[in-house]
N, C-alpha and C positions, 0 to 999 in steps of 0.2 A: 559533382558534389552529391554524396546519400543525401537521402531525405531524411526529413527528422525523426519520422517513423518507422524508417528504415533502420537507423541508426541505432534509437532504442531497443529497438529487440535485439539489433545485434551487439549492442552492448550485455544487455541481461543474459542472451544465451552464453556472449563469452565467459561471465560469471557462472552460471547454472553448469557447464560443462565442466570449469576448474569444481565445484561443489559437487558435481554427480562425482570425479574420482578421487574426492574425499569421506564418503558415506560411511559411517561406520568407523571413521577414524579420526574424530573430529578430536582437534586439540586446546583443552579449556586455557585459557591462560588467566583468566578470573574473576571472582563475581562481582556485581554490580549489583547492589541492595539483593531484589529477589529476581534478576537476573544474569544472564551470564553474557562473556564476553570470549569468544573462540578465534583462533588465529586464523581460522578460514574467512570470518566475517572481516579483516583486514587484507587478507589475498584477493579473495573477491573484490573486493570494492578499489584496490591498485588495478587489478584487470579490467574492471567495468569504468574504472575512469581512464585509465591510459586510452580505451578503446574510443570514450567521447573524443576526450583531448586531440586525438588525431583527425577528426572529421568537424570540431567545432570548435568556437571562439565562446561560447557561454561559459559563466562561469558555476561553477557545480556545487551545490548541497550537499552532502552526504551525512550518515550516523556516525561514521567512525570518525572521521577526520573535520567536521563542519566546512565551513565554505574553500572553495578551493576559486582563486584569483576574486577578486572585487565582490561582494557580498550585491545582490540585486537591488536596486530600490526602485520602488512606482511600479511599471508594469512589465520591466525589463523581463526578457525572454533570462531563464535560469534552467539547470537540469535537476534534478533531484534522485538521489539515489537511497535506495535503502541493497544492501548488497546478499542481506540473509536477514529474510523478515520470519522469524521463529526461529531463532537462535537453540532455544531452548530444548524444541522438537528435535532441532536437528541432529544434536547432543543426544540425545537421549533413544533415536532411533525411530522416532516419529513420524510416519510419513507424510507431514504436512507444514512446507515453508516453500518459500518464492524468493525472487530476486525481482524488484521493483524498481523499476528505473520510468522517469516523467521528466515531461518540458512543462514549464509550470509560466505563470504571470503574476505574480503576485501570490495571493491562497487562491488561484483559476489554474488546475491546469490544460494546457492544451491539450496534448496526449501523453497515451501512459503506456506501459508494456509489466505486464504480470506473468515472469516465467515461471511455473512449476514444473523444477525441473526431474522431481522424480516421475514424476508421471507424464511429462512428454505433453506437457498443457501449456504454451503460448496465447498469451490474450492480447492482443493490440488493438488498440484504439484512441476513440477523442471523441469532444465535441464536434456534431458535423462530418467525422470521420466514420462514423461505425464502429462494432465491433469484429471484430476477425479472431479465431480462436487459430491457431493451426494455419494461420493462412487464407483461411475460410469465412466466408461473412458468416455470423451467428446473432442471434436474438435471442432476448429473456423468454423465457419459456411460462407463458401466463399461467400453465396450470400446476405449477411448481411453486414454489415460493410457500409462504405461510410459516416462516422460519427466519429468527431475527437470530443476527449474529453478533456478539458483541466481547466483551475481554475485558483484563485487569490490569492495565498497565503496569509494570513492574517498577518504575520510576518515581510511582505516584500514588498519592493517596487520594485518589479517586475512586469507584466505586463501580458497577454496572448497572443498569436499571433493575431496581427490584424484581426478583426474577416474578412474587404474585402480581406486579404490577403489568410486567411486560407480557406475561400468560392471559391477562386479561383482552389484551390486544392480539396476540402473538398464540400459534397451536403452539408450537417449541421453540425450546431459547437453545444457543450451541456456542460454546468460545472454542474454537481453531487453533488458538494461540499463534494465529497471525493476520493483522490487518490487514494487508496487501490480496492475500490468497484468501480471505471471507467478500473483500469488495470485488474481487474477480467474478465470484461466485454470485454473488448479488446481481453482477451484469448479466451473467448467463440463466438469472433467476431459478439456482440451485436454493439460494438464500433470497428470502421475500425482502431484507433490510437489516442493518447493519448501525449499532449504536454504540458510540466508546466516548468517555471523558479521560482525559490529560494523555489521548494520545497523540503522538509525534507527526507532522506534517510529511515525515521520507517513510514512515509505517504507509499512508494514505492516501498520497497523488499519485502513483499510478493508479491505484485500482479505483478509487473517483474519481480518473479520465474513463477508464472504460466503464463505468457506468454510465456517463454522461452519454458516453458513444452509443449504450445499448437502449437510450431513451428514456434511462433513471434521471433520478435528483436526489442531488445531495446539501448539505447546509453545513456550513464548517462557522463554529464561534468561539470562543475561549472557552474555556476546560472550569468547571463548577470551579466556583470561588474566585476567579480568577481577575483582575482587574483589565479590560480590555478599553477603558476612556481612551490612551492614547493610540489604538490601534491593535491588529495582528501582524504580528512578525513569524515569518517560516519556523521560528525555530521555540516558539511557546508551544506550551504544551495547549492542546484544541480538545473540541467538544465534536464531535463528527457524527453526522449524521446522516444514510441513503436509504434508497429504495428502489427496487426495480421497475422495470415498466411491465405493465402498466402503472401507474403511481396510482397507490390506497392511502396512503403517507401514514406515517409515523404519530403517533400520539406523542404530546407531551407525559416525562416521567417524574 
């Protein structure tokens, strides 16, 4: 039997590989408020689940399709895919989007795999696990960082922290226009931390398994305005928040 770790990257890469010989040819098929929707981001993510499906009995998350076989409850093992996290980028000739695939427990996940696959950047890791770029154990790089990463969710009418606000704590603010490939970054402490409201929990578990892995923390809660009395569910919109190691944390915005 693969390991689960195993598993994950080699799901993400079988996605990243169909997406590397789509590049420049990506096909819209429609928008989504102030995002888009591309037939790649539904190719990928049949490849990237076909490839779980055959080495596991979990049942899977994903953006395009939502739960696939028995939705998780309590702290059941689940995967979580996101299949083309910067849609948008990708379209448009950007070169900055990932394929994000996690085993999660609830909003914990175990481990994560963040493929960037134009630039040949694999991140895996977890809790307890490390982080491995390449295969390679890697750590945050302490004298980096000083740079909060954060975004606009296109779904939502949410906001990002005031950019005078977060300069106050923060030398530079940067949106990537992808959560997955900003929390990778944060693990590797290219990015000092990472702040979004009403984003998407398959934008987010991988790349906050490997921070966790790289000796960051992160805090995930419901998305501004949000009612969270009865709970978080995978599939609300979230409040996200990390930082790499060494941890300086995060101000309130």
């Amino acid at each position: 039997m693969i390991d689960d770790i195993a598993l994950a990257t080699a799901a993400a890469r079988t996605g990243g590989e169909y997406l590397t010989s789509r590049l420049g040819k990506a096909n819209l098929t429609r928008w989504v408020e102030r995002d888009v929707k591309l037939a790649e981001d539904a190719q990928a993510e049949a490849l990237i689940v076909g490839h779980l499906t055959r080495h596991s009995r979990h049942p899977i998350l994903t953006e395009e399709a939502g739960w696939i076989g028995e939705p998780a409850r309590g702290d059941a093992a689940y995967w979580v895919v996101d299949p083309l996290d910067g849609s948008f980028n990708f379209l448009h000739g950007i070169p900055l989007c990932a394929v994000s695939v996690a085993l999660c427990r609830g909003l914990q996940p175990v481990l994560g795999c963040v493929h960037d696959f134009i630039h040949g950047e694999t991140c895996a890791g977890g809790p307890g696990l490390g982080l491995r770029v390449n295969g390679q154990a890697a750590a945050a790089d302490a004298h980096r960082g000083g740079i909060l990463g954060t975004g606009i969710p296109a779904a939502a009418g949410d906001r990002p922290p005031s950019l005078a606000q977060a300069l106050a704590h923060w030398r530079k603010v940067r949106m990537l226009g992808t959560a997955a490939l900003s929390l990778a970054w944060v693990a590797q402490g290219r990015l000092g931390g990472y702040e979004e409201s009403g984003i998407r929990w398959w934008d987010v578990a991988g790349g906050l398994a490997l921070v966790a892995g790289a000796g960051g923390r992160f805090e995930v809660g419901p998305a501004a305005g949000r009612d969270a009395s009865d709970g978080l569910d995978p599939v609300d919109p979230l409040h996200v928040r990390a930082w790499s190691a060494p941890a300086t944390g995060i101000s309130s915005y």
